[in-house]
C-alpha positions in Angstrom: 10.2 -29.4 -1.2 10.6 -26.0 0.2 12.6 -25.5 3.4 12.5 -22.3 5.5 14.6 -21.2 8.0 14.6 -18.5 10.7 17.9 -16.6 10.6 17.6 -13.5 12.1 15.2 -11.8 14.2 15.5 -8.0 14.4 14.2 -6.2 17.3 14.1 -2.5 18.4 10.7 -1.0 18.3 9.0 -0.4 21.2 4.9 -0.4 19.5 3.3 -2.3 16.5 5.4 -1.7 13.0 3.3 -1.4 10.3 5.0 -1.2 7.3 8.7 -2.3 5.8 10.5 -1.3 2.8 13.5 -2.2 0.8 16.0 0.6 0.4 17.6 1.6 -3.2 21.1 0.3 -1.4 21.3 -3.3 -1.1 21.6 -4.7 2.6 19.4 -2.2 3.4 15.6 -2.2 5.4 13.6 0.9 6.4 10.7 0.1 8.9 7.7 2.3 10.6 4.9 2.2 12.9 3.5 3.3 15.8 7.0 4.5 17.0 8.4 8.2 17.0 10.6 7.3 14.2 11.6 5.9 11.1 14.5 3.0 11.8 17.0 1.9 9.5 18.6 -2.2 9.6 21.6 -3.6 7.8 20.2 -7.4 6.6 23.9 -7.6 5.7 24.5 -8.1 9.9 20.8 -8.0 11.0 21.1 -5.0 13.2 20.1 -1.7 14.0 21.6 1.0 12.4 19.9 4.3 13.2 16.6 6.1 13.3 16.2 7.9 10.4 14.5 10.6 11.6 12.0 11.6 14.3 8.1 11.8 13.1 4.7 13.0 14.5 2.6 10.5 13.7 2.2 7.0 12.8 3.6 5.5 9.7 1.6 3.8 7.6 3.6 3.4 4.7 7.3 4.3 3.3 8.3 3.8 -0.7 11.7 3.9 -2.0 11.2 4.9 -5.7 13.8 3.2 -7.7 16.5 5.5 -9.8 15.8 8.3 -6.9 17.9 9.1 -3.7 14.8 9.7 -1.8 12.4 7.7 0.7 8.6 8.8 1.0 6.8 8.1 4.4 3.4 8.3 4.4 1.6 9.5 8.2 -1.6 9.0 10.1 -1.9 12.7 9.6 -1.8 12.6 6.0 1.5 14.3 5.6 4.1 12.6 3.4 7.8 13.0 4.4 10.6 13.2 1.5 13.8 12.6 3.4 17.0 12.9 1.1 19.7 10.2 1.3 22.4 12.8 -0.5 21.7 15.6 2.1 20.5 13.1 4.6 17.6 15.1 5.9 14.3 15.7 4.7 13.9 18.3 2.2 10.1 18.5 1.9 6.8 17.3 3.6 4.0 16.7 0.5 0.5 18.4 1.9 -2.5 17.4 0.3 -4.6 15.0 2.5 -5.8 15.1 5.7 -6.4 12.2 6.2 -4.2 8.9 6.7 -1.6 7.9 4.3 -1.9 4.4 3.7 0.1 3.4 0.3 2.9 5.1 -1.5 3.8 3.8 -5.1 5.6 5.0 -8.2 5.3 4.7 -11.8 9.0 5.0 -13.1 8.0 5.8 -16.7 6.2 8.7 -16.3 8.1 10.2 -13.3 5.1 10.3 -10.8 4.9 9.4 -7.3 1.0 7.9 -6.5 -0.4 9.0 -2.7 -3.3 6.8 -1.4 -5.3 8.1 1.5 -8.0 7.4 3.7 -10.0 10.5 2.1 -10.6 8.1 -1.0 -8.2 10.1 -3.2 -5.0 9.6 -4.8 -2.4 12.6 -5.1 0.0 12.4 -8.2 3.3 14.3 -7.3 6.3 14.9 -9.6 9.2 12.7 -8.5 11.5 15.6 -10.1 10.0 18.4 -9.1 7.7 16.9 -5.7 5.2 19.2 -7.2 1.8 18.3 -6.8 0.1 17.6 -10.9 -3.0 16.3 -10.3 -5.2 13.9 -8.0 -8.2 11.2 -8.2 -11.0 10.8 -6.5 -11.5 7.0 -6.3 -13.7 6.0 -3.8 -16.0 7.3 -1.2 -14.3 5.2 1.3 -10.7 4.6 2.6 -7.7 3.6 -0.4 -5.9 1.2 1.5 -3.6 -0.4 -1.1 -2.0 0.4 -4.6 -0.1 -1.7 -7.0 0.8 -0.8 -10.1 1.6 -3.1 -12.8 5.4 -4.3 -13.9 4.3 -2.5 -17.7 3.1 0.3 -16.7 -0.2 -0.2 -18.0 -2.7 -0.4 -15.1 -2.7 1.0 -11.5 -4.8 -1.0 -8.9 -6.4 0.5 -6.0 -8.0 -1.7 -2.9 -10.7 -0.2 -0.8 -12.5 -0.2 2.4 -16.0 -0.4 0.3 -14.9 -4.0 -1.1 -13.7 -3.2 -4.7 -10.7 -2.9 -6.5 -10.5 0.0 -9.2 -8.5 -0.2 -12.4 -7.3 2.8 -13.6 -4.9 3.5 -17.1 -1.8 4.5 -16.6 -1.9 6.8 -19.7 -4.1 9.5 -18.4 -5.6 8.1 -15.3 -8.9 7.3 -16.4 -11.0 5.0 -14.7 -11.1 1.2 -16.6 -13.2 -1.1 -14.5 -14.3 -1.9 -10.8 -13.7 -5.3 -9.7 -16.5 -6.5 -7.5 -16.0 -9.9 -5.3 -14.6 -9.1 -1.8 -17.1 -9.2 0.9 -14.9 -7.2 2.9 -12.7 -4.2 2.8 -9.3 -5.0 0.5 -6.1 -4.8 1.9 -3.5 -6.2 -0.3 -3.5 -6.1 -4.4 -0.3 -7.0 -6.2 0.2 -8.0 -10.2 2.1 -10.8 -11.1 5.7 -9.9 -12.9 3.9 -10.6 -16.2 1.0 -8.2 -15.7 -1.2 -10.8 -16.6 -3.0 -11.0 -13.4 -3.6 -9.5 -10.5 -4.0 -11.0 -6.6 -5.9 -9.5 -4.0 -6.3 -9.9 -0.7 -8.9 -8.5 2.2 -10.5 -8.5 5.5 -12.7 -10.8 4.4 -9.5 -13.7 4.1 -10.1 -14.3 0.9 -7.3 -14.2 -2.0 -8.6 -13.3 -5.6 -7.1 -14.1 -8.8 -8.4 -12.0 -11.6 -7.2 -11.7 -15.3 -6.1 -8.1 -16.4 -7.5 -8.5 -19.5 -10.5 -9.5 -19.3 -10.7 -8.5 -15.3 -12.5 -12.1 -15.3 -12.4 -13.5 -11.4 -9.7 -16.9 -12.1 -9.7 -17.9 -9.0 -10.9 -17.7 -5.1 -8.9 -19.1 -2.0 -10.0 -19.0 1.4 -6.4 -18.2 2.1 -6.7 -17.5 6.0 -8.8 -17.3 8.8 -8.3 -13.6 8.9 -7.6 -10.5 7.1 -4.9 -10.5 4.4 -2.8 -7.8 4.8 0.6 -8.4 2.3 0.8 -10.1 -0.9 4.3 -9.9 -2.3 5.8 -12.2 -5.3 9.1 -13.1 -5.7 11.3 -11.4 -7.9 12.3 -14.5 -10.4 10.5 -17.3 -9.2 6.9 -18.4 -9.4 5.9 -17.9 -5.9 3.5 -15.4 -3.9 3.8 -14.8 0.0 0.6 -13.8 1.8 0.1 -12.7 5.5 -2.3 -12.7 7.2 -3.9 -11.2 11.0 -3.9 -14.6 11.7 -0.3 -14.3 12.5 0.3 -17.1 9.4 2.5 -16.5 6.1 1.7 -18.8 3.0 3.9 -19.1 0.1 1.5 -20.2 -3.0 2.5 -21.0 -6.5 1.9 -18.1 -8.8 1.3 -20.3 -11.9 -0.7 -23.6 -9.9 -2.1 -21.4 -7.0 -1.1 -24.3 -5.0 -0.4 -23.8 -1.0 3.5 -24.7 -0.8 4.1 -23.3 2.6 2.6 -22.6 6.1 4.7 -20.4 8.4 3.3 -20.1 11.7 3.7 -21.0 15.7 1.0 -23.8 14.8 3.6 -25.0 12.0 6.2 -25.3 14.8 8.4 -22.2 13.8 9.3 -18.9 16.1 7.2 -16.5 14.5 5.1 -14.1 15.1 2.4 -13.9 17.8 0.2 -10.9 16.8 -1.0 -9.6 13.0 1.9 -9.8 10.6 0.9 -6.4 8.7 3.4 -6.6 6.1 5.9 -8.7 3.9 8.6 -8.4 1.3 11.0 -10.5 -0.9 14.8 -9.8 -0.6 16.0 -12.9 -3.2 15.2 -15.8 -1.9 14.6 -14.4 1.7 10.9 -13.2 3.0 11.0 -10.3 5.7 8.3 -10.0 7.9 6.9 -7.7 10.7 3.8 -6.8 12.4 1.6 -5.7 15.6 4.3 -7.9 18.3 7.4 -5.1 17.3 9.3 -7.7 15.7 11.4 -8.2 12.5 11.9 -11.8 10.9 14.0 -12.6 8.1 13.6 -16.0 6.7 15.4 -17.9 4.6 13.6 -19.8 1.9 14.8 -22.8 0.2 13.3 -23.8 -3.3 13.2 -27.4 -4.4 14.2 -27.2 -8.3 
């Protein structure tokens, strides 16, 4: 049996947050949205700490590259901020698109910061030297989502036109489109093991497909409405999705069972509007989305 628990509920933000991310530090959560900045929480008292800094535009996405004293935030006006946590300031805003940032990821072996953009292109920056080296052209449409798998070997991207493109890590070369959405894809994310890869789209669907053979395993009808998160837990076989239906699930990662349902419907305090994005912090599940609110859940595993 798995038991969840409200424990905290973290408010602060005055419009829809759209993105959260784990800091390097333990304890510590960066969030963003349609707000004039970037907020820092302690999850070690589940309170505000400080805005980070002030910004011109939406946030759509902030990456905290592990091994690195820096935090990336990517805007609606395609400028990526690099703020410093040593000088505590940002030292550099990384122009390339015009166009919305929607995902920031990194690939630690190689050093390389991965920009995703609503121009269908992905910019490759040094993490050293926040240099610019190369960039993608992926797709005609929007790149709303990357994941990039736990060896190194793949890099996902989701997109507005329905597919999922697999590129090598090596040298960035295209290896297959996955074709089974009906709708745009929001939300891709590998398994620990890199054997697999989940997706998730407007459409509500959650794919399972095999990164070896990129053979579809398996389709839910997951939600009623888009899927925008898809995070696994660190150590145990579980998956969260959320969903615009204002829902989170928690599925088995090796079953693909439906273990969990957290929602008003369900008879917890949670969200109201679009939960637009999740993450795992050990065995608690962090959530946010269009009402301006923060949830941190505790999650219980039955061993």
């Amino acid at each position: 049996m798995m038991i969840v628990q409200k424990t905290a509920e973290l408010n602060g933000h005055s419009n829809p947050i759209f993105t959260l991310e784990l800091s390097q530090k333990p304890g510590i959560l960066f969030t963003g949205g349609n707000d004039k900045g970037l907020v820092e929480w302690s999850l070690k008292t589940n309170s505000f700490i400080k805005v980070m800094f002030p910004v011109a535009a939406s946030i759509y996405a902030i990456h905290c590259p592990a091994g690195y004293p820096l935090m990336f935030a990517g805007l609606r006006n395609g400028e990526v901020l690099v703020f410093d946590f040593l000088e505590q300031r940002i030292i550099k805003s990384l122009r390339f698109h015009r166009a919305p940032i929607f995902d920031i990821k990194s690939v630690k072996s190689k050093n390389e910061l991965l920009v995703a953009s609503e121009d269908g292109k992905v910019s490759i920056w040094s993490l050293e030297t926040l240099e610019l080296l190369h960039s993608i052209k992926v797709s005609d449409e929007t790149i709303r989502t990357i994941a990039v798998s736990p060896d190194e070997k793949q890099v996902a991207f989701g997109c507005r036109n329905n597919q999922i493109a697999i590129y090598n890590l090596d040298d960035y070369t295209l290896t297959k489109i996955l074709h089974g959405h009906t709708m745009s894809v929001f939300a891709v994310q590998y398994s620990p093991d890199s054997n697999y890869l989940v997706s998730g789209g407007r459409d509500a669907q959650v794919k399972i497909w095999d990164t070896r053979s990129f053979e579809l395993i398996n389709s839910i009808p997951a939600h009623l409405f888009a899927v925008n998160s898809i995070v696994f837990h660190q150590t145990l076989p579980y998956f969260a999705t959320a969903s615009m239906d204002k829902s989170i699930k928690i599925w088995g990662a090796d079953d693909f069972k439906l273990y969990k349902i957290i929602s008003r419907e369900k008879g917890f305090d949670s969200h109201t509007l679009s939960i637009n994005k999740i993450c795992w912090n050990d065995n608690q599940l962090i959530s946010t989305g269009d009402d301006k609110r923060i949830i941190v859940w505790d999650i219980t595993f039955d061993n």
